[in-house]
C-alpha positions as CSV (number, residue, x, y, z in Angstrom):
1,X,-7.4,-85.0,52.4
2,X,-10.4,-85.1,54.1
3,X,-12.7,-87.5,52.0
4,X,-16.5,-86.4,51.4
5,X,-17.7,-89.6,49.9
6,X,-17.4,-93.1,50.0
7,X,-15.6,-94.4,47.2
8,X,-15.4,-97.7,46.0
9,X,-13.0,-99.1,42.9
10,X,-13.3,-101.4,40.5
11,X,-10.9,-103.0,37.9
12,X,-12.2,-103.5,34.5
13,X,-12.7,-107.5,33.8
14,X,-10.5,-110.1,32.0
15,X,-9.9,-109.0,28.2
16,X,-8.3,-110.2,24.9
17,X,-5.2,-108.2,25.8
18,X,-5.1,-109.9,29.3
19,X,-5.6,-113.1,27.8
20,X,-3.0,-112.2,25.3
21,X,0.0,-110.4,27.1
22,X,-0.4,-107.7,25.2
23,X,-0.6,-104.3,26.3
24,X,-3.3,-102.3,25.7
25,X,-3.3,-98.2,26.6
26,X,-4.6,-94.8,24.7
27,X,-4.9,-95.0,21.5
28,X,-6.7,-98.2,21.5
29,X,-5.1,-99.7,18.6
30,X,-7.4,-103.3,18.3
31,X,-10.5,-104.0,19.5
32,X,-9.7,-105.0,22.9
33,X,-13.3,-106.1,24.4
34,X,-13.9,-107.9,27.1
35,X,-13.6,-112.2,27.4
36,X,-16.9,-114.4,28.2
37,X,-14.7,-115.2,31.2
38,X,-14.5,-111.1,32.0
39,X,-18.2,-110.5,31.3
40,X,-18.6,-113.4,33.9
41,X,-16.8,-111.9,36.4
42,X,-18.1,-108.0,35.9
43,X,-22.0,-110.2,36.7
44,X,-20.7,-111.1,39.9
45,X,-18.8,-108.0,40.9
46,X,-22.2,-105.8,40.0
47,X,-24.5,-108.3,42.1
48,X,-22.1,-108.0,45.1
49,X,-22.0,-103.7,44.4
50,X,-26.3,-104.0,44.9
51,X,-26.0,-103.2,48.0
52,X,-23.6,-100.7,48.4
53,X,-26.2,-98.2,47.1
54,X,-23.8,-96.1,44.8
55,X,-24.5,-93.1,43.1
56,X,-22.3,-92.4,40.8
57,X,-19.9,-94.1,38.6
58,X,-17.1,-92.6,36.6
59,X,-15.0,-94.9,34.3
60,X,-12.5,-95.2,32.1
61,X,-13.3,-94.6,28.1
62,X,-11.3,-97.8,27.8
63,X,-13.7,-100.4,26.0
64,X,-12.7,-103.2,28.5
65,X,-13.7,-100.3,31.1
66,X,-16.4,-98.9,29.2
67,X,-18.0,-102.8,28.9
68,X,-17.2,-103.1,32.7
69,X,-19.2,-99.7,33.6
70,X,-21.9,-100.7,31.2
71,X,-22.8,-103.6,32.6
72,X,-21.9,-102.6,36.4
73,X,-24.4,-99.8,35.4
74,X,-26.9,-101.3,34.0
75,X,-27.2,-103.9,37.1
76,X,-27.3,-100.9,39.6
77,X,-29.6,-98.4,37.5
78,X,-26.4,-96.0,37.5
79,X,-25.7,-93.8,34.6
80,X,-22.0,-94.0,33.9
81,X,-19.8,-91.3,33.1
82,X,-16.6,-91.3,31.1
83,X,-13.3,-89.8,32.3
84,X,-9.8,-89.9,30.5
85,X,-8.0,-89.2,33.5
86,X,-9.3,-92.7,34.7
87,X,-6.8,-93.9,31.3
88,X,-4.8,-97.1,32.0
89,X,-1.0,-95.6,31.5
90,X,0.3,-94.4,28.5
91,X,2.7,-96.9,27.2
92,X,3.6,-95.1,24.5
93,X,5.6,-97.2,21.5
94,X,5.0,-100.5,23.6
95,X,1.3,-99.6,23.5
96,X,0.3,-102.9,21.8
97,X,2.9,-104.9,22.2
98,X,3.9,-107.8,24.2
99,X,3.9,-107.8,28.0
100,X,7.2,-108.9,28.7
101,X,9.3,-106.3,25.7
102,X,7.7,-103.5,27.8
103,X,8.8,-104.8,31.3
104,X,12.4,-106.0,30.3
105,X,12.8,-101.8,28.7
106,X,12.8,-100.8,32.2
107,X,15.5,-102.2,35.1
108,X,13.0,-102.3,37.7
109,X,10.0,-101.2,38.6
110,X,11.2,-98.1,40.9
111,X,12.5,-96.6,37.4
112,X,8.6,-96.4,36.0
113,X,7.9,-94.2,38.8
114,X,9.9,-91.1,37.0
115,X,10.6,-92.7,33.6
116,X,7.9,-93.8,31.4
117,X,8.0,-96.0,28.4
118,X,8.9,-93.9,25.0
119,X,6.3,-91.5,24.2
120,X,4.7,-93.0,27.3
121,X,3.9,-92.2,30.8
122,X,5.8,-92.4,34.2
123,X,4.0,-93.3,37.6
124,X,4.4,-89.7,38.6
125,X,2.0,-88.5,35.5
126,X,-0.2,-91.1,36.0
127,X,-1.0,-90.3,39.6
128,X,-1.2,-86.9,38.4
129,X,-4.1,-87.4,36.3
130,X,-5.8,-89.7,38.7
131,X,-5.3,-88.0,41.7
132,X,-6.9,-84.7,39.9
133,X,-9.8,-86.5,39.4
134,X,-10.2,-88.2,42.7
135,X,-9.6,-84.1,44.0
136,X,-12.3,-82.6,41.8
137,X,-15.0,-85.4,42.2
138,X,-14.3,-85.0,46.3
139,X,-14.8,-81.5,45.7
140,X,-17.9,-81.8,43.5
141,X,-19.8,-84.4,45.6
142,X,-20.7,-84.9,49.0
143,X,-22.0,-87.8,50.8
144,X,-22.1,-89.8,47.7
145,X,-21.4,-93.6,47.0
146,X,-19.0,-93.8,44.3
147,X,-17.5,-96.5,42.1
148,X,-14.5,-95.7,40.1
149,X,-14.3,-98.3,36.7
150,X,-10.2,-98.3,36.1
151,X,-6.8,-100.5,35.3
152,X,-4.7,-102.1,38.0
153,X,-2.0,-99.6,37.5
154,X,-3.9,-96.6,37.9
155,X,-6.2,-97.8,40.2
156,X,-3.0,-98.7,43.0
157,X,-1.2,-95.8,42.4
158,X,-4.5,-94.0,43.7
159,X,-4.9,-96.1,46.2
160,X,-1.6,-95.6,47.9
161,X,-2.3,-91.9,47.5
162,X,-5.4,-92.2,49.4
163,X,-3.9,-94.0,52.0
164,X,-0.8,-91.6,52.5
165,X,2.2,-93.5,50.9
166,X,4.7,-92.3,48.7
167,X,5.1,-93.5,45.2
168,X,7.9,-95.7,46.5
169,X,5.9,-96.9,49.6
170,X,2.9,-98.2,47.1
171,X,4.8,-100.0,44.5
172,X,6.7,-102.1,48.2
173,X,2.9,-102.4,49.7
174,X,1.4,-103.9,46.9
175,X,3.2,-106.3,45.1
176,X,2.0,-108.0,41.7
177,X,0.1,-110.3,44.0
178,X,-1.5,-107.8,46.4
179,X,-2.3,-105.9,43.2
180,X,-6.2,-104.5,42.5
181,X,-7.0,-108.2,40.2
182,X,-9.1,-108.0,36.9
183,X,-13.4,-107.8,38.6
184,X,-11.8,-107.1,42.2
185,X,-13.7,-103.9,44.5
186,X,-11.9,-102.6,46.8
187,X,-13.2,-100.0,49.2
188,X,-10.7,-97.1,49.5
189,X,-11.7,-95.3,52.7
């Protein structure tokens, strides 16, 4: 795909859940705001974002990514707009639970990309979702800067779209380390 703006992506910073291993999707089921620590980090990431001169941002309705956008926005004079195709995944009866139930459920991490948790979502319908956005707002807008406000999850399954690979191909590429980290931009053209 031929890309008609510059886009730039952003994870949402460090929250209770983060801090607390817990999961955290759609429905938000506690009140999962953002750390001092996370609001720290979201300062820094919107001073180094000044001078990218972006136009739009769309973000996820998330509170940790609706906190992140608001203050990112408010730094860079940018009205943000909500999007719930920018969702972290849907992890459906682990939604709220601890970290580590949810990962041992599943034998590796190849198996999320057609199986999602129960009443969840798999890799495949996640990219779905993200990747129609990322199609309509290339469609929309041209010669825009744009900052997409997501989750780590969503947010490298996109990128490995943009950048050609295969579902497989991403989750090899970018390992848990090379992973989008909680305040990180990335550039994705």
């Amino acid at each position: 795909m031929k890309l008609n703006n510059k886009y730039y992506i952003l994870r949402h910073g460090e929250a209770l859940s983060n801090v607390r291993e817990i999961v955290s999707s759609w429905p938000e089921k506690f009140n999962n705001h953002l750390t001092k620590k996370g609001t720290e980090t979201i300062e820094n990431s919107a001073e180094k974002l000044k001078d990218k001169n972006i136009d739009l941002i769309f973000a996820s309705p998330l509170l940790r990514t609706k906190q992140t956008a608001e203050i990112v926005g408010k730094h860079l004079k940018v009205k943000v707009k909500l999007d719930k195709r920018l969702r972290e995944i849907g992890f459906g009866i682990f939604n709220s639970g601890p970290l580590e139930k949810m990962w041992k459920s599943f034998k590796g991490e190849e198996e999320r990309i057609k199986k999602g948790s129960p009443k969840g979502e798999s890799y495949i319908e996640v990219l779905e979702r993200m990747y129609d956005f990322f199609k309509n707002t290339n469609k929309k807008f041209k010669k825009k800067n744009i900052l997409i406000i997501s989750h780590e999850g969503p947010l490298v399954l996109l990128q490995g779209k943009v950048m050609g690979l295969s579902l497989k191909e991403t989750i090899k590429k970018f390992t848990p380390q090379k992973r989008i980290h909680k305040g990180e931009i990335r550039e994705l053209n």
